[in-house]
LOLUMDREN-60449 format. One record per residue (C-alpha): residue in one letter; x, y, z. Coordinates in steps of 0.2 Angstrom, whole numbers, plus 5000, padded with zeros to 4 digits. Each point is the difference from the previous one (the first is absolute). Last residue first. Example, Ala and Ser with C-alpha at 12.3 -4.5 7.8 and 13.67 -1.06 7.14 Angstrom:
<'s', <5068, 4995, 5036>>
<'a', <4994, 4983, 5003>>
This chain:
<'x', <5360, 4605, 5720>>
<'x', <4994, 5017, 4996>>
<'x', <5004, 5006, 5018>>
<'x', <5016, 4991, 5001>>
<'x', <5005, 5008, 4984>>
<'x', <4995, 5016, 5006>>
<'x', <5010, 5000, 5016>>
<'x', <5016, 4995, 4991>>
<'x', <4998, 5015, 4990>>
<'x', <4999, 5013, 5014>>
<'x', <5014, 4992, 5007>>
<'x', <5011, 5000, 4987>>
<'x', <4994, 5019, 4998>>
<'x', <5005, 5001, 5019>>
<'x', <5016, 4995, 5000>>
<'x', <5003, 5009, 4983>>
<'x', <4999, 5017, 5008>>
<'x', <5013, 5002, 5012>>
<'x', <5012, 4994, 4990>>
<'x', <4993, 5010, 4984>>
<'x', <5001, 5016, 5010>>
<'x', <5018, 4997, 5005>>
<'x', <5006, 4998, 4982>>
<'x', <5016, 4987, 5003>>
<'x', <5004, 4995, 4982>>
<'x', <4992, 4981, 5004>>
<'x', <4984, 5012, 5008>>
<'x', <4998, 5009, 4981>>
<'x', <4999, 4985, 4991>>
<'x', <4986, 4990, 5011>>
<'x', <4989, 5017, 5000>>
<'x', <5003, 4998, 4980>>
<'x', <4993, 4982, 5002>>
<'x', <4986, 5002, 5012>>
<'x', <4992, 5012, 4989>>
<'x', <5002, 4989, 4986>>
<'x', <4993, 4987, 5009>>
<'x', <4985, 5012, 5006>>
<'x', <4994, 5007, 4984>>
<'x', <4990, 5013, 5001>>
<'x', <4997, 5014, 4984>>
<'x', <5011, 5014, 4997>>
<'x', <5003, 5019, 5002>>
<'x', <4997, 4995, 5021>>
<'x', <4992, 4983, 5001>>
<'x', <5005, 4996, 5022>>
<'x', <5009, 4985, 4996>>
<'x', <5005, 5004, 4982>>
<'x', <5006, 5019, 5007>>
<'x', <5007, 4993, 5014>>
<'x', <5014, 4990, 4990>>
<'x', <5002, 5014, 4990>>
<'x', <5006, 5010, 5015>>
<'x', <5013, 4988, 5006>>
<'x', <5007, 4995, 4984>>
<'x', <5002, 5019, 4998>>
<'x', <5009, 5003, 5018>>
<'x', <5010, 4986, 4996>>
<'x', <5006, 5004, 4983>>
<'x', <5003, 4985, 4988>>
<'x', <5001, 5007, 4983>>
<'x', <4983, 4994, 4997>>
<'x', <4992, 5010, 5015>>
<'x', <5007, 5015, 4993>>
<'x', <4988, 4998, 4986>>
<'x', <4985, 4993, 5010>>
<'x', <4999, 5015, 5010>>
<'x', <5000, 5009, 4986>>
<'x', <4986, 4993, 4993>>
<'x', <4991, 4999, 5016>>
<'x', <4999, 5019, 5001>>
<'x', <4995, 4999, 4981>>
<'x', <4984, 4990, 5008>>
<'x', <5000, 5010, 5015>>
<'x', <4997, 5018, 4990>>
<'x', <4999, 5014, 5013>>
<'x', <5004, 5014, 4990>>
<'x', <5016, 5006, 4996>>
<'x', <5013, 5014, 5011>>
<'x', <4997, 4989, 5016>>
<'x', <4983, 4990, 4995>>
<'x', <5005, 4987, 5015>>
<'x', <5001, 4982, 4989>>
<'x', <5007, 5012, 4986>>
<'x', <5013, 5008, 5010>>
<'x', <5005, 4982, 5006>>
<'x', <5000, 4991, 4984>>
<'x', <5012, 5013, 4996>>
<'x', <5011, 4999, 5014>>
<'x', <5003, 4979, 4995>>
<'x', <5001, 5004, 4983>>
<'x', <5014, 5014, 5006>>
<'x', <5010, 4988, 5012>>
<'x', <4997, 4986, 4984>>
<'x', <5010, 5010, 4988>>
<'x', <4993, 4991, 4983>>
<'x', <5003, 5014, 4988>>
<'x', <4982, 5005, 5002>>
<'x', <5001, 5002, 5018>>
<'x', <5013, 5012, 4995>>
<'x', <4989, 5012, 4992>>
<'x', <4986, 4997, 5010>>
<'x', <5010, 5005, 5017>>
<'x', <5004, 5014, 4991>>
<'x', <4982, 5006, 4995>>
<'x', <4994, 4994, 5017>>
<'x', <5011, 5011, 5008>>
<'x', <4995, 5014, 4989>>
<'x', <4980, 4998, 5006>>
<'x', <5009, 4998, 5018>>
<'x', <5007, 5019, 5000>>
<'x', <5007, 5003, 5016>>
<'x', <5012, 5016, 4999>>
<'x', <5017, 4997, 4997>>
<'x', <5015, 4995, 5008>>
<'x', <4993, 4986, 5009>>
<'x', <4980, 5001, 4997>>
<'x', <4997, 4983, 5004>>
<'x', <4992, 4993, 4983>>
<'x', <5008, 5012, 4990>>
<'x', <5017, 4995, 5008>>
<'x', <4993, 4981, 4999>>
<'x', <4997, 5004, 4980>>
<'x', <5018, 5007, 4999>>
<'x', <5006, 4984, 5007>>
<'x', <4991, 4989, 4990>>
<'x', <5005, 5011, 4983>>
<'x', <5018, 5001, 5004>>
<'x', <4999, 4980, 5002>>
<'x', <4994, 4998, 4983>>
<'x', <5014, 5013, 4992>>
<'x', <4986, 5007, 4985>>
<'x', <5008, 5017, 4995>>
<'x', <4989, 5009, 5013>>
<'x', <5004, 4987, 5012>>
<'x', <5016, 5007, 5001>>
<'x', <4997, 5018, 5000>>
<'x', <4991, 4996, 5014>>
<'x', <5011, 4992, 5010>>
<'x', <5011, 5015, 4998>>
<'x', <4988, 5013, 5005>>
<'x', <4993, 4990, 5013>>
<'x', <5019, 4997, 5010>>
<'x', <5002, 5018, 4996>>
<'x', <4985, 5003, 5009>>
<'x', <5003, 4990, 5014>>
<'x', <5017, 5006, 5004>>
<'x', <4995, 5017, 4998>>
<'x', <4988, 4995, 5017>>
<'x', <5014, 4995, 5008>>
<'x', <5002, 4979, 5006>>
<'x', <5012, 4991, 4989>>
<'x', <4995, 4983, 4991>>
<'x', <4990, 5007, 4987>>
<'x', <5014, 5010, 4996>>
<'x', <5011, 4985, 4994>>
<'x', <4984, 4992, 4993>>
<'x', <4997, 5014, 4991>>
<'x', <5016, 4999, 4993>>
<'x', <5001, 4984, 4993>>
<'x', <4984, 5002, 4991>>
<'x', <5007, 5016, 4990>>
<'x', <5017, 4988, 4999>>
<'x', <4988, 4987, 4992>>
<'x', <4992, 5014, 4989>>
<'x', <5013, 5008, 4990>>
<'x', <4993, 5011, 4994>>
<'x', <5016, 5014, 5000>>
<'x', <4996, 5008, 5016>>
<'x', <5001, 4982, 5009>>
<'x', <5015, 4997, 4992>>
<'x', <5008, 5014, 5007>>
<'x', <4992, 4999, 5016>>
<'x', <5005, 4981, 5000>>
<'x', <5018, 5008, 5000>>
<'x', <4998, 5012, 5011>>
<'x', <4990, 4991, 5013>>
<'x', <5010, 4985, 5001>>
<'x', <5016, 5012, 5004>>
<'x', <4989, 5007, 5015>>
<'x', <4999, 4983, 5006>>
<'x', <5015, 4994, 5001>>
<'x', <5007, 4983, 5001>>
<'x', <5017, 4997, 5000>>
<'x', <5002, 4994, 4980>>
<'x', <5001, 4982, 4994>>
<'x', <4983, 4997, 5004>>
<'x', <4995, 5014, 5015>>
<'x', <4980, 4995, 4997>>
<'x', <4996, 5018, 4995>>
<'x', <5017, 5005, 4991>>
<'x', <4996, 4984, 4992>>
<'x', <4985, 5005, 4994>>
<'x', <5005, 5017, 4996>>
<'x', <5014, 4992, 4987>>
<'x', <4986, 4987, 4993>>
<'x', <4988, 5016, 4999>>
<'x', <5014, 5012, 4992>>
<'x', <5005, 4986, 4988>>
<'x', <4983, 4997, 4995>>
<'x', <4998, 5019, 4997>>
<'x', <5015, 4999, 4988>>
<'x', <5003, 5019, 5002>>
<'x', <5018, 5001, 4993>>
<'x', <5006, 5001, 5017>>
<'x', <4990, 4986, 5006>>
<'x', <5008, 4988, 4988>>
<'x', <5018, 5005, 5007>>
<'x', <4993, 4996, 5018>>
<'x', <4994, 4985, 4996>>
<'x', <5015, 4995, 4992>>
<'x', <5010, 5004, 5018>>
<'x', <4985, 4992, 5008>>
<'x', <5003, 4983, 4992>>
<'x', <5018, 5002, 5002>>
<'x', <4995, 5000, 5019>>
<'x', <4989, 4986, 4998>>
<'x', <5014, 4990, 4993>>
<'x', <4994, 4983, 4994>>
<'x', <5012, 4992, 4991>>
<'x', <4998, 5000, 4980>>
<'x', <4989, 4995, 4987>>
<'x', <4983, 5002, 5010>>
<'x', <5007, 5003, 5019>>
<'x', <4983, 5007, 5006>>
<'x', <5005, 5016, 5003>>
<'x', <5014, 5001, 4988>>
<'x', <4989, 4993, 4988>>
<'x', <4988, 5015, 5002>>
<'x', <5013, 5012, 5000>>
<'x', <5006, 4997, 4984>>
<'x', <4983, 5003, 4993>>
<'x', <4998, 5016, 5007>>
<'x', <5016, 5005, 4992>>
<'x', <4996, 4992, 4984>>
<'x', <4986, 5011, 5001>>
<'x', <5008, 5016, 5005>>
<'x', <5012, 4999, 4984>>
<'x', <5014, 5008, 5009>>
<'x', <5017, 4992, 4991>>
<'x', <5002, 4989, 5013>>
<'x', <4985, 4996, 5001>>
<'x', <4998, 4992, 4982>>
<'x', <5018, 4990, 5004>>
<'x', <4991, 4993, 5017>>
<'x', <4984, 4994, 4991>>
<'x', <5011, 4992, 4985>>
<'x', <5008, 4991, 5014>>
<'x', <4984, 4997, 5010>>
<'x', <4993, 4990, 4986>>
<'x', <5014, 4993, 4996>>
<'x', <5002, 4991, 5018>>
<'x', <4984, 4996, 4999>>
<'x', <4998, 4990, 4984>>
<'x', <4987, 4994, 4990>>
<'x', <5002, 4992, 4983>>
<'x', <4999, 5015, 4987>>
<'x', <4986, 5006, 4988>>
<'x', <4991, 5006, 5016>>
<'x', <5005, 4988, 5015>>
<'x', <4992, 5015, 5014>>
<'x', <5016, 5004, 5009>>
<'x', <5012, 4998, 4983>>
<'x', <4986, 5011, 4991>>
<'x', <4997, 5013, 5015>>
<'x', <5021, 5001, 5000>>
<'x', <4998, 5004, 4978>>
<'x', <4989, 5011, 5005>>
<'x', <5011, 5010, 5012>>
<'x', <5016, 4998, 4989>>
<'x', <4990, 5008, 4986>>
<'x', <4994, 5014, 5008>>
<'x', <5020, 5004, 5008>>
<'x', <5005, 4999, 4980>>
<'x', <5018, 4998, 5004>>
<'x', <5006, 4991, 4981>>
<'x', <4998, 4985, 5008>>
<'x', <4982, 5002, 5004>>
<'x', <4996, 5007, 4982>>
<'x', <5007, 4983, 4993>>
<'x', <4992, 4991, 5016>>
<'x', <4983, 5007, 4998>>
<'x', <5003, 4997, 4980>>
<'x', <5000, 4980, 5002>>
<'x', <4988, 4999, 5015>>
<'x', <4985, 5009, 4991>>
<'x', <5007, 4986, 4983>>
<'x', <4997, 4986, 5013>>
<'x', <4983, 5007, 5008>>
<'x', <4993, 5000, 4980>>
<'x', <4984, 5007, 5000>>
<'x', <4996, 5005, 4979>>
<'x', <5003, 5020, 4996>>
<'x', <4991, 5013, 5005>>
<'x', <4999, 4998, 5018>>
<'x', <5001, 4982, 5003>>
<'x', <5005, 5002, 5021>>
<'x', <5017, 4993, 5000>>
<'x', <5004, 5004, 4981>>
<'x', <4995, 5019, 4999>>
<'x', <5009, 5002, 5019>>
<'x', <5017, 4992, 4993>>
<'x', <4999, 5014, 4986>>
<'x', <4997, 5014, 5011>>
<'x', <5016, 4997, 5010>>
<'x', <5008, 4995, 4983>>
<'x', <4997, 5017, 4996>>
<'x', <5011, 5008, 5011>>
<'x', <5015, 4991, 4988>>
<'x', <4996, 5012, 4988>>
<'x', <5013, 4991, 4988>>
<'x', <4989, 5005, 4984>>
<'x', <4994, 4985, 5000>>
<'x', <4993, 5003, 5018>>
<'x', <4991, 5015, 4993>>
<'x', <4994, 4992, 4987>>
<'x', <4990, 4988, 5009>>
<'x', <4995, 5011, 5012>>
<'x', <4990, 5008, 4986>>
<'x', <4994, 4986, 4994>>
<'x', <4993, 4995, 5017>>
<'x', <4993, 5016, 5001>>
<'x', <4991, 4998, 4985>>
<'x', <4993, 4983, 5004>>
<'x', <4994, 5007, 5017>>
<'x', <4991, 5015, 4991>>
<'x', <4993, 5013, 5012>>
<'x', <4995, 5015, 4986>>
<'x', <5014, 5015, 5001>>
<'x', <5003, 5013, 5013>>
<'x', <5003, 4987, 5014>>
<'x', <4991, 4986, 4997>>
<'x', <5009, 4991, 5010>>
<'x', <5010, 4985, 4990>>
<'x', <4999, 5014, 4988>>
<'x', <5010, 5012, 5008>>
<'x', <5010, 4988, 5008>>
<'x', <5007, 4993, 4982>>
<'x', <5000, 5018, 4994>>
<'x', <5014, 5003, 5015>>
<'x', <5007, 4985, 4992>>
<'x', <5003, 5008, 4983>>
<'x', <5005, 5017, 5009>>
<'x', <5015, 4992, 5008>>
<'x', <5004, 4990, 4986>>
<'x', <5004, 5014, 4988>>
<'x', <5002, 4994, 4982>>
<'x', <4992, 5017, 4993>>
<'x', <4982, 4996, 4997>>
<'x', <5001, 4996, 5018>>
<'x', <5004, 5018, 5004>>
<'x', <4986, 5006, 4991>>
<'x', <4989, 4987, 5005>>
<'x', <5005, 5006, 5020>>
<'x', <4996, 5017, 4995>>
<'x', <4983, 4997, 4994>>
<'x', <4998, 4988, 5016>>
<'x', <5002, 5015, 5011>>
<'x', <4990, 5010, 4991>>
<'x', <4985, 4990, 5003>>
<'x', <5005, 4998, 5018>>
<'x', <4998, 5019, 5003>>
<'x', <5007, 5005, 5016>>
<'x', <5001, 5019, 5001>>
<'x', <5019, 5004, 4997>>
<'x', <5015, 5002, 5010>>
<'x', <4996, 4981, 5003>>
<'x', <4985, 4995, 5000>>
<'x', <5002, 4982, 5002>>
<'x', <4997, 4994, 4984>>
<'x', <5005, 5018, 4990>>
<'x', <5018, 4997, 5010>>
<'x', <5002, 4984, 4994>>
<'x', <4995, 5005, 4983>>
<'x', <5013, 5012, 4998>>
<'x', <5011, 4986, 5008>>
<'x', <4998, 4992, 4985>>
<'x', <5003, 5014, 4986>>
<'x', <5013, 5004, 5009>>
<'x', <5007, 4984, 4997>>
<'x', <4996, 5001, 4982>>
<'x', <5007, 5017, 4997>>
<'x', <4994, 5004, 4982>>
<'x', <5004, 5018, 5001>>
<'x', <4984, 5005, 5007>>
<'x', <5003, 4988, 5014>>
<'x', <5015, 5010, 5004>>
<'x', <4990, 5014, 5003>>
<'x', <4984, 4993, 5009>>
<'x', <5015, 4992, 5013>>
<'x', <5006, 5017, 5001>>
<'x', <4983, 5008, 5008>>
<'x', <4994, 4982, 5008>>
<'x', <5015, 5003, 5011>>
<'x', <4999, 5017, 5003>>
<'x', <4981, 4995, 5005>>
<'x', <5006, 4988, 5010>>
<'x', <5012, 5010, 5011>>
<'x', <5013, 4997, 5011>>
<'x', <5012, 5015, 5005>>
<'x', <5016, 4997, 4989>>
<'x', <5016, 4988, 5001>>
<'x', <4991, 4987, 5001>>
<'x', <4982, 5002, 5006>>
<'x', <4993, 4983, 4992>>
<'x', <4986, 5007, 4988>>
<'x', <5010, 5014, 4996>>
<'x', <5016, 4992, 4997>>
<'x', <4989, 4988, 4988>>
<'x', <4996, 5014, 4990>>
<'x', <5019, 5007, 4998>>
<'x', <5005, 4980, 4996>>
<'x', <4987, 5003, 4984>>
<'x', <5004, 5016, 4996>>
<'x', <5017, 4993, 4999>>
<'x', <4996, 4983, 4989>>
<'x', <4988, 5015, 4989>>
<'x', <5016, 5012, 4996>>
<'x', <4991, 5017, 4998>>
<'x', <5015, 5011, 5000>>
<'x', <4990, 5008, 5018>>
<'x', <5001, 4979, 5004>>
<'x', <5019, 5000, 4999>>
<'x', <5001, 5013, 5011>>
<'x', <4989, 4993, 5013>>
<'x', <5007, 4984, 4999>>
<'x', <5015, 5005, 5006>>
<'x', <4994, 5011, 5013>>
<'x', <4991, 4984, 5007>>
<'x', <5015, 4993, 5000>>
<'x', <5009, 5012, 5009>>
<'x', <4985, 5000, 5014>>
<'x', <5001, 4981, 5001>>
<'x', <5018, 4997, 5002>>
<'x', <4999, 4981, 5003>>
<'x', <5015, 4998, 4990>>
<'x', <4989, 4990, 4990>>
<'x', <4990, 5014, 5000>>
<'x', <5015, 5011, 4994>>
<'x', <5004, 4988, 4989>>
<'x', <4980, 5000, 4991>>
<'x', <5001, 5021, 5000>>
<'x', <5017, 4998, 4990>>
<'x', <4992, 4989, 4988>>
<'x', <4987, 5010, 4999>>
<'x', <5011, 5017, 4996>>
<'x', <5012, 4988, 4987>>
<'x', <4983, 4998, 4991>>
<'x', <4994, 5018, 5001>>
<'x', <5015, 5005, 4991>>
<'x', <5014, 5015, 5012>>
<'x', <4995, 5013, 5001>>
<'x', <4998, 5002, 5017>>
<'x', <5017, 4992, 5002>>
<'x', <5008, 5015, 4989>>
<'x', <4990, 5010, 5009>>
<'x', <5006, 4998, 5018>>
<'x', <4990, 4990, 5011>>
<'x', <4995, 5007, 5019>>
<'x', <4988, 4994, 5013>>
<'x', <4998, 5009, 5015>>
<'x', <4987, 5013, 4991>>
<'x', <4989, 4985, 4994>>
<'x', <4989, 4998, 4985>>
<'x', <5010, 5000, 4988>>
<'x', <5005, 5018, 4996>>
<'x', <5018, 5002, 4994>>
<'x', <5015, 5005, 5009>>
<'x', <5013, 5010, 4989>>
<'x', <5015, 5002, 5010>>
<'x', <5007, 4983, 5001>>
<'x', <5013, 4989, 5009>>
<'x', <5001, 4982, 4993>>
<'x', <4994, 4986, 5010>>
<'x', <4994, 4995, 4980>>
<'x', <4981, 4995, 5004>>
<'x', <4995, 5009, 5016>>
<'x', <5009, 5014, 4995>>
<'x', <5010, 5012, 5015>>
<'x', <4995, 5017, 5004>>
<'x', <4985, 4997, 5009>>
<'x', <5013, 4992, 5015>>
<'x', <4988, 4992, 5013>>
<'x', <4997, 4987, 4987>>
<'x', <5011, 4985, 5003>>
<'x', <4997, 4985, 4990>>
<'x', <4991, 4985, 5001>>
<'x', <5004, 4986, 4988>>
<'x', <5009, 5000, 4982>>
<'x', <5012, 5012, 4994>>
<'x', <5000, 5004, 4981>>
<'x', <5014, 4993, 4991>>
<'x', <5010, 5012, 4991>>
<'x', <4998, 5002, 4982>>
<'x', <5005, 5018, 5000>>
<'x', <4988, 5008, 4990>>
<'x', <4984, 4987, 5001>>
<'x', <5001, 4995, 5019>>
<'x', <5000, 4981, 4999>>
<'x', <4986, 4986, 5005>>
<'x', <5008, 4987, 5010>>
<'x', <4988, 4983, 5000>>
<'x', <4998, 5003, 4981>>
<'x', <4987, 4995, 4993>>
<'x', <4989, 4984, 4994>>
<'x', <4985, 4999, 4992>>
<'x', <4983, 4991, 5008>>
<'x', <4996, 4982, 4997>>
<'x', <4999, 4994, 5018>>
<'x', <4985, 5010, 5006>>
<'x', <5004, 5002, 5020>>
<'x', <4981, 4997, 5008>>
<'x', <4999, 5008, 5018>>
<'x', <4986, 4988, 5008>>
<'x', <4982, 5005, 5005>>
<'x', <4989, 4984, 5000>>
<'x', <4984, 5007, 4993>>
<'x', <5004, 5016, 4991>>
<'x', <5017, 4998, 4996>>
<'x', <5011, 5013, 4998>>
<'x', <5014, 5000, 4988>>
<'x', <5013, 5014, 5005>>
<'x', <5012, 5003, 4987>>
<'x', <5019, 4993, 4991>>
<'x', <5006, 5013, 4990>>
<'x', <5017, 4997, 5005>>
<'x', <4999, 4990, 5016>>
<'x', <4990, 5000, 5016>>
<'x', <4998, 5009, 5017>>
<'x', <4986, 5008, 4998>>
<'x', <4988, 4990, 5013>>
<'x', <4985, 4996, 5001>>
<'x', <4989, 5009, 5016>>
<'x', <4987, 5009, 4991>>
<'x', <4993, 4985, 4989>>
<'x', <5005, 4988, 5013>>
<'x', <4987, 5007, 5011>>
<'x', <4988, 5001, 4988>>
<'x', <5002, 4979, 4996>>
<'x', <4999, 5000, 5017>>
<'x', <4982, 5006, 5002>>
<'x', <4996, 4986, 4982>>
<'x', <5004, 4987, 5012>>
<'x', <4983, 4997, 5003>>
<'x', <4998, 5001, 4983>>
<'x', <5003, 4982, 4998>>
<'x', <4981, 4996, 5004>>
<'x', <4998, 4981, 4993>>
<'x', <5013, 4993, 5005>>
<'x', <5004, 5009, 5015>>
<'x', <5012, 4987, 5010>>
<'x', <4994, 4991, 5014>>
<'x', <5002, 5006, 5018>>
<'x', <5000, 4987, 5012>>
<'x', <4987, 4995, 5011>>
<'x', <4998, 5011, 5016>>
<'x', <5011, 5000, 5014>>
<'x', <4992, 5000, 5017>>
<'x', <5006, 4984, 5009>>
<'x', <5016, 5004, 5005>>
């Protein structure tokens, strides 16, 4: 297949690109961690962060009259009677929340600690409802790690209808207890309007109250904040220290954004070694960014000897873990057999993951090959869609793409989409969408004749050096269509096309110095250009040049 594009380079210098996964992340993490251990979100490369310097507990937290062990996993709850903590019957059935959910009072009552820990088996359990009770109770006592857990139920959905502002609610409430991880995803929420209005200014407040603490989630989100000016003066050197910190702190994410400081010089010295060095710390620790760019440094020799192989290895392990890019990039060397076999069918099965997560070159290299059948049957209808896609999103070589496709089919919608799309092409500069929507102008096809805006596009991709449109434009000029009759720019163009060998040109300029038309005579060079254009087969310059030799031989005869 001949249609791939480059591949994708990893964004140095505009990381937030992965800032909308990041927010994903943020609502999908997990609960399913240990003691007091909480949800770190991280607002560039969004990864569940397990603090290692939290207090122990007991795994099998004990009902405080009897000592026995409370059960752990789902239990039944169609009987109202019997406690969800002790599997005791019970006649008092307390308000929490649920009428199907029973504890007796003893387990009601009993510390707000045991209650967490409870609420943190039961999610391990994978009991989410339980556990959300759990940490309900325990938050009423005003326990911050519960009111904590209780915010990030809300922002997941677990074990209670999903709600940000719920969320934001009980993460304000352990923040005000000096909840530093709170205090962090706080700012989260106040960065991407979360529950709350978006306000970056707050967000970074938060984030230095949390950093002020140790928390290395919030240090790094200050890193991005000031390596994009998010709510706080663009400082690259500040973000750099930032990031610094945060990868001392074992923020291993970090290193990510540490390997990009060093590749590209951003507040701190170039150094393509050292870029190499903490791409593969955060690469080997699963970082699916990291892995790409460190493929695009084994593909491209940065800080490394090149080497295919790795580079599609690192691509592979990115796209397996759904980074679109590494995806995309996959692919590629599976189409052209870069680092590994070619496989055009493995190529479209990356293709098609890319396209899923809206890599608009992915969706045009996949409706590309759907168009030429290439490693897929060919199908038309399947080109559409996925060029459509792309085509919707800007992407302007699928737009050109489909013109041509319903430029090619006979219906009068046909030719208007077939404009539509090529003109949304050369509206963001494609050269040959600018020709062809000048010859549609030009023609009237799928809109009305308009030959002063044919001569605007033919003029923009004249002067990008397309010799059909210099050719067309010394045309209009020579005729006055849409310009006025102006032979001298007539010949101009003329000239232009002529220079990248086009017959019809070098036919036509040689006139123009034999006849003076835009320029003055000269026979030889007249004679040369018609010479040009007969060796590449023009009919007119065959037919002609017989009788310009002729004509000249006469006059030397005569003035001999």
């Amino acid at each position: 297949m001949s249609f791939n594009f480059a591949r994708s380079t990893h964004p140095i210098d505009a990381p937030l690109d992965i800032l909308s996964d990041s927010l994903l992340s943020f609502i999908e993490t997990e609960l399913d961690l240990q003691s007091d251990d909480v949800i770190m979100f991280d607002s560039q490369t969004a990864v569940v962060q397990t603090p290692p310097n939290l207090r122990t507990r007991s795994p099998k937290p004990v009902c405080k009259d009897e000592e026995q062990l409370w059960p752990v996993g789902p239990l039944p709850t169609s009987d109202p009677k019997i406690c969800q903590g002790c599997n005791r019957k019970i006649n008092d059935i307390q308000d929490v929340d649920d009428g199907n959910v029973a504890f007796c009072c003893r387990c009601v009552g009993l510390d707000p600690n045991s209650q967490f820990n409870q609420g943190v088996a039961y999610q391990q359990a994978g009991n989410n409802r339980l556990a959300f009770i759990c940490y309900q109770l325990a938050s009423k006592a005003g326990f911050a790690p519960a009111q904590f857990h209780l915010g990030a139920c809300y922002a997941r959905g677990l074990g209670v209808q999903q709600s940000d502002q719920l969320a934001v609610q009980y993460y304000i409430s352990a923040a005000n207890q000096g909840h530093p991880k709170a205090m962090c995803n706080l700012g989260i929420c106040f960065e991407h309007g979360l529950g709350v209005p978006q306000d970056s200014k707050a967000a970074v407040f938060y984030y230095t109250k949390a950093a002020d603490k140790g928390n290395a989630v919030a240090i790094y989100n200050l890193g991005v904040c000031a390596d994009h000016g998010i709510g706080l003066p663009k400082n690259e050197n500040l973000a750099f220290g930032y990031y610094s910190q945060a990868y001392e702190k074992g923020h291993l994410a970090a290193a990510t954004s540490l390997g990009m400081c060093y590749e590209i010089g951003k507040g701190v010295r170039k150094d393509e070694k050292l870029a190499v060095h903490y791409y593969q710390r955060a690469a080997d620790a699963g970082f699916a960014q990291a892995q790409f760019n460190l493929g695009v440094c084994y593909e491209q020799g940065v800080g490394v000897k090149a080497s295919p192989s790795l580079a599609f290895q690192y691509y592979e392990l990115s796209a397996r873990q759904g980074n679109r890019n590494g995806q995309f990039n996959a692919a590629v060397c599976y189409e052209d057999g870069f680092g590994i076999r070619k496989d055009l069918k493995m190529a479209i099965y990356y293709y098609g993951l890319s396209a899923e997560q809206s890599h608009l070159d992915a969706q045009y290299n996949l409706g590309c090959a759907y168009k030429a059948g290439s490693g897929v049957t060919k199908d038309e209808n399947s080109a559409i869609h996925y060029l459509t896609l792309a085509a919707r999103a800007g992407h302007c070589k699928a737009q050109y793409t489909l013109a041509c496709i319903f430029a090619k089919r006979t219906g009068m919608l046909d030719a208007a989409l077939s404009f539509e799309y090529c003109n949304m092409a050369a509206l963001q500069g494609l050269t040959a969408a600018e020709y062809d929507i000048a010859v549609c102008y030009a023609d009237g096809i799928g809109v009305h004749a308009d030959q002063e805006m044919a001569v605007r596009f033919y003029q923009k991709a004249a002067d990008k050096g397309h010799r059909n449109a210099q050719f067309n434009l010394g045309v209009c000029y020579l005729n006055g269509q849409g310009v006025p009759k102006n032979d001298r720019l007539a010949f101009k163009y003329y000239h232009k096309a002529a220079l990248q060998s086009d017959p019809d040109a070098e036919y036509t300029v040689g006139m123009c110095y034999l006849r003076e038309i835009g320029t003055s005579k000269d026979e030889e060079l007249g004679l040369q250009f018609l010479q040009r254009s007969a060796k590449q087969g023009n009919h007119h310059a065959q037919a002609y040049l017989p009788e310009v030799l002729k004509q000249i031989r006469q006059r030397c005869v005569e003035n001999n």
